[in-house]
N, C-alpha and C positions, 0 to 999 in steps of 0.2 A: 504494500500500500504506500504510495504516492502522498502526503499532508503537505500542502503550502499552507501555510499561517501569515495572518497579518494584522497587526491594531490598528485602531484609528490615531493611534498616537506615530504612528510610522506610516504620514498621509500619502507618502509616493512610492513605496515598496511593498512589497509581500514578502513576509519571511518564508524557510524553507523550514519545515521540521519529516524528517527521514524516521517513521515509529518501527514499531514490532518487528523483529526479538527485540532490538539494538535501538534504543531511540535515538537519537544523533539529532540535535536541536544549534539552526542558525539563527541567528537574527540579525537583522539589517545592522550594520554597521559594526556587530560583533567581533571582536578577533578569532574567533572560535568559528571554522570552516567546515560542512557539514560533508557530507559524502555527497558525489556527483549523483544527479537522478542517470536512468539507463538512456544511454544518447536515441531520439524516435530511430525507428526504420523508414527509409526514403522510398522505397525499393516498390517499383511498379508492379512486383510479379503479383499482388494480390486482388489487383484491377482485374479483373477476369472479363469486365461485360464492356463495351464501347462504350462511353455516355454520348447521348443524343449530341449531334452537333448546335450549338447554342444553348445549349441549358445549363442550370447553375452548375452541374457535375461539368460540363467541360469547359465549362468559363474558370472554376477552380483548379481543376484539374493544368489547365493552360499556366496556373501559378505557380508549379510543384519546383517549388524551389528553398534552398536557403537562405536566399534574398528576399522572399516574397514581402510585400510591403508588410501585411497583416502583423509578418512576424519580424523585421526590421522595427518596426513601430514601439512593440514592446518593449521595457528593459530585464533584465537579464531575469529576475526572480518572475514574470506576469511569462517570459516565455519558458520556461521551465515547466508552469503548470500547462502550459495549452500544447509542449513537446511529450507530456508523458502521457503516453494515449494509450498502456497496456495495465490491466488492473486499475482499482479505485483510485480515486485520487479529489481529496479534501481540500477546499481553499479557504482560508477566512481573513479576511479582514475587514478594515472597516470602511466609513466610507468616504467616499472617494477615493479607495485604490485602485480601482478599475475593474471589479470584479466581473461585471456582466459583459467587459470588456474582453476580460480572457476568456470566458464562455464563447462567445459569438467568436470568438479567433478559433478556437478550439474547433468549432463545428465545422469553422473555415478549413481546418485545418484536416482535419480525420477526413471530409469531404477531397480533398485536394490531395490528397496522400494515398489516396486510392479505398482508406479500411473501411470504408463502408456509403452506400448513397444516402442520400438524402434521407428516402422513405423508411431506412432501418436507423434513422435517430429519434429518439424520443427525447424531447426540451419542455421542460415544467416549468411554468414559474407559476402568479399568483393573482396578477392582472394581467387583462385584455390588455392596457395598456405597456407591460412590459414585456409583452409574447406579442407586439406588432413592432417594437424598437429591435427587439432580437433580432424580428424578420429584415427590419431595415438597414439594419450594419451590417448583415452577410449580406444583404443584397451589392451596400456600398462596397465592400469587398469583394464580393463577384463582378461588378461590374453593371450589373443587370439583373432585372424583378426575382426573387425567389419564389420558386416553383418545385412541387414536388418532395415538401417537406407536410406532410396532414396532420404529423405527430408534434406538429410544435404548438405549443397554446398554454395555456393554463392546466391547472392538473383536473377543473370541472369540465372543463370542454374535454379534453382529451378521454377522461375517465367516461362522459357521456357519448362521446365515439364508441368507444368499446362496450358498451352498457346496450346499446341499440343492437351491435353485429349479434350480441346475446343476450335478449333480453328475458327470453322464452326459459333458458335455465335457471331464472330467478322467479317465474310466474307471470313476468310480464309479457306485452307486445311488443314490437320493435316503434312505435309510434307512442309510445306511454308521453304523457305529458310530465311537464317539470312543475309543482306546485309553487307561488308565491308566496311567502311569510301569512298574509292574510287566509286564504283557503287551506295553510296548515291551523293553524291556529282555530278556524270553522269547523274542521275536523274535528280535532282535540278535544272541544268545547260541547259537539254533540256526543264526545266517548264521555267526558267527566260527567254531563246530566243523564245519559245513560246507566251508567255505575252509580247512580245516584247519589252522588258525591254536590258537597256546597260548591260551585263554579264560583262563590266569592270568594272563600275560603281556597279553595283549591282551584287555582287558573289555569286556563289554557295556556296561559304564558310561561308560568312557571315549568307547566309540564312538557312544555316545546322547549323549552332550555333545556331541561333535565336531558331529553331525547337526543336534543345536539350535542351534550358531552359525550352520551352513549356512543355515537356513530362518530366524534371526533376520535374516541377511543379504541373503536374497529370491531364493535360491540354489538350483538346481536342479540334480541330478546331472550334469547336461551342461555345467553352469557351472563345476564344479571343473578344477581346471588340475592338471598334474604334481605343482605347491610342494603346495598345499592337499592333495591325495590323500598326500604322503609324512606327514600330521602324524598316519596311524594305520596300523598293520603293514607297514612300508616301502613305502610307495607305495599300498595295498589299500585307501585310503578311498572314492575316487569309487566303484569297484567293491562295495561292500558299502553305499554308500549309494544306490546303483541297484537293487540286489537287496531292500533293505531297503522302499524304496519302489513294488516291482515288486510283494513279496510283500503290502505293504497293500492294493493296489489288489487282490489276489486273494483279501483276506480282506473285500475291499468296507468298509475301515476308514483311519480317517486318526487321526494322534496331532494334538497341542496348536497346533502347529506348523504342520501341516500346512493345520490353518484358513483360516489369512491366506494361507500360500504356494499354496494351491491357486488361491485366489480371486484374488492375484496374476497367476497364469499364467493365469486366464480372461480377465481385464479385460486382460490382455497379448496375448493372442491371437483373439481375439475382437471385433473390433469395438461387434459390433451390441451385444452384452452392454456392454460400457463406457458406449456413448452409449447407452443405456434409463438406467442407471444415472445417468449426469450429468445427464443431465435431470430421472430424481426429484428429486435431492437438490439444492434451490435454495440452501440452507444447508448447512454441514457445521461443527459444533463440535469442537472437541476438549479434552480437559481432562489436566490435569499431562504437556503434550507435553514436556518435557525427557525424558519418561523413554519414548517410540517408542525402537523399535528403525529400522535399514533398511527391513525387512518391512513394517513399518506407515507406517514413510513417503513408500514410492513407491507403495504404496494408496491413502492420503489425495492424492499427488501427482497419481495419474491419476482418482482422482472429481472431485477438485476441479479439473481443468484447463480445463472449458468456462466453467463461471461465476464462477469463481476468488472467490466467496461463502465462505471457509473463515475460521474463527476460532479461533486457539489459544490457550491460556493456560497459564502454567508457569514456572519459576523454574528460573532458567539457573546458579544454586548448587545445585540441588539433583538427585540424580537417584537411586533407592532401586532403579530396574531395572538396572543397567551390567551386573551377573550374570548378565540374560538378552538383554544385545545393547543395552539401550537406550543411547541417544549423544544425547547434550544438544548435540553440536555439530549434528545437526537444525537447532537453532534458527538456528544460522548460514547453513544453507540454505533458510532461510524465502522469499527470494524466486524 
């Protein structure tokens, strides 16, 4: 495993930290010199397929160089992480070191080096609006529009891609609708007067919380225990989160949440579906991983576990999700 490190107190660098067995720890400016990472391989032979003439595969591919700007651009510690393309490999610092910078070189990079096309990367982040800037800086590095990349987005969109090809293993249709906060909440509200429970006393609200920790956590009704069920109308949570998720499945509808955890329980039970999946995806990036939840991190844990090709990047000060389950100590179970 591959770990670049970096703080925000070191605004223009990324350290290098070399772990397990041997940890071997640099830091910018340190006298203490860490072990060289393994220098990339150049070498065409693993190009096996033509890329289309004008597409982003051969607009990159046209780069394959030691000079190439992407990687001329960096300095010494930003190209280290976007060269080490074989096994995991951790980046963190803070901000403004250029993180989403080495990512997008990185894709630049593994694209234009032949190890894999477009359509076998999978790139997460957390908004629309930073899975369209990803899109635009390979493009500026390609030269021209990105195309040919489906797996790059947000981890709801991409997770709702693969939720559709399968949605039939989960009880659903492949056209199930996505619920808004207000029509979960309608839900909820006729399970709590149902159960004949005080809906003043006992809200919809509260119990749509509860529900989101559950699925932020990769938690299935069956996974709730005694404790966990007492923390909504004495004891009645597992119970109305089995009814709650019985009655989506029969309105052929899944809420935000249920996104990832559906897709969870396929690649959990399902085999075949996992390994198609690991196989796509040669690469798998990920961007501001401090702030995964569970949910998303035993997702990323089981695509990534055949070719263990996974790159995070993220700043282990900072984390803007906690409110919806994200846990920076992730990063501690990076290996």
């Amino acid at each position: 495993m591959n770990i670049c490190v970096g703080t925000s107190r070191n605004a223009h660098k990324l350290d290098i930290v070399l772990p397990a067995p041997h940890i071997q720890r640099c830091r910018f400016g340190s006298r203490r010199k860490s072990a060289p990472l393994p220098k990339p391989d150049h070498s065409l032979d693993d190009l096996t397929h033509r890329p289309n003439e004008g597409g982003v595969l051969s607009r990159l591919a046209a780069l394959r160089t030691a000079n190439a700007p992407y990687l001329t651009s960096l300095n010494p510690e930003q190209r280290q992480a976007v060269e080490a393309l074989d096994g995991p490999v951790l980046v963190l610092a803070g901000a403004g070191t250029g993180k989403t910078r080495v990512l997008t070189a990185r894709i630049a990079h593994i694209i234009a080096s032949g190890k894999a096309f477009p359509s076998g990367i999978l790139s997460v982040t957390f908004t629309n609006k930073a899975a369209r800037e990803m899109k635009e800086r390979i493009a500026r590095i390609s030269g021209g529009a990105i195309e040919g990349m489906p797996w790059l987005g947000t981890f709801h969109s991409v997770a709702a891609r693969m939720l559709r090809a399968h949605a039939e293993l989960v009880g659903l249709q492949s056209n199930f609708t996505i619920l808004d906060t207000d029509d979960q909440l309608r839900v909820m509200k006729q399970l709590i007067v149902a159960a004949d429970l005080d809906e003043k006393r006992f809200t919809a609200r509260a119990l749509g919380g509860l529900i989101d920790q559950w699925k932020n956590k990769g938690l299935i009704p069956k996974d709730i225990d005694a404790g966990e069920s007492e923390r909504f109308a004495n004891g009645k949570g597992q119970e109305l989160y089995a009814r709650y998720q019985a009655r989506l499945i029969a309105l052929n509808a899944c809420d935000f949440g249920d996104l990832l955890l559906h897709v969870l329980t396929i690649l959990k039970t399902h085999r075949d579906v996992l390994e198609s999946y690991q196989t796509r995806f040669r690469y798998i990036m990920v961007d501001e991983y401090q702030d995964t939840n569970s949910s998303q991190y035993l997702w990323l844990r089981l695509l990534a576990q055949q070719r263990k090709n996974i790159c995070c990047v993220g700043d282990d000060d900072q984390s803007i999700y906690s409110w919806r389950g994200a846990q920076v100590e992730n990063i501690l179970k990076f290996e």
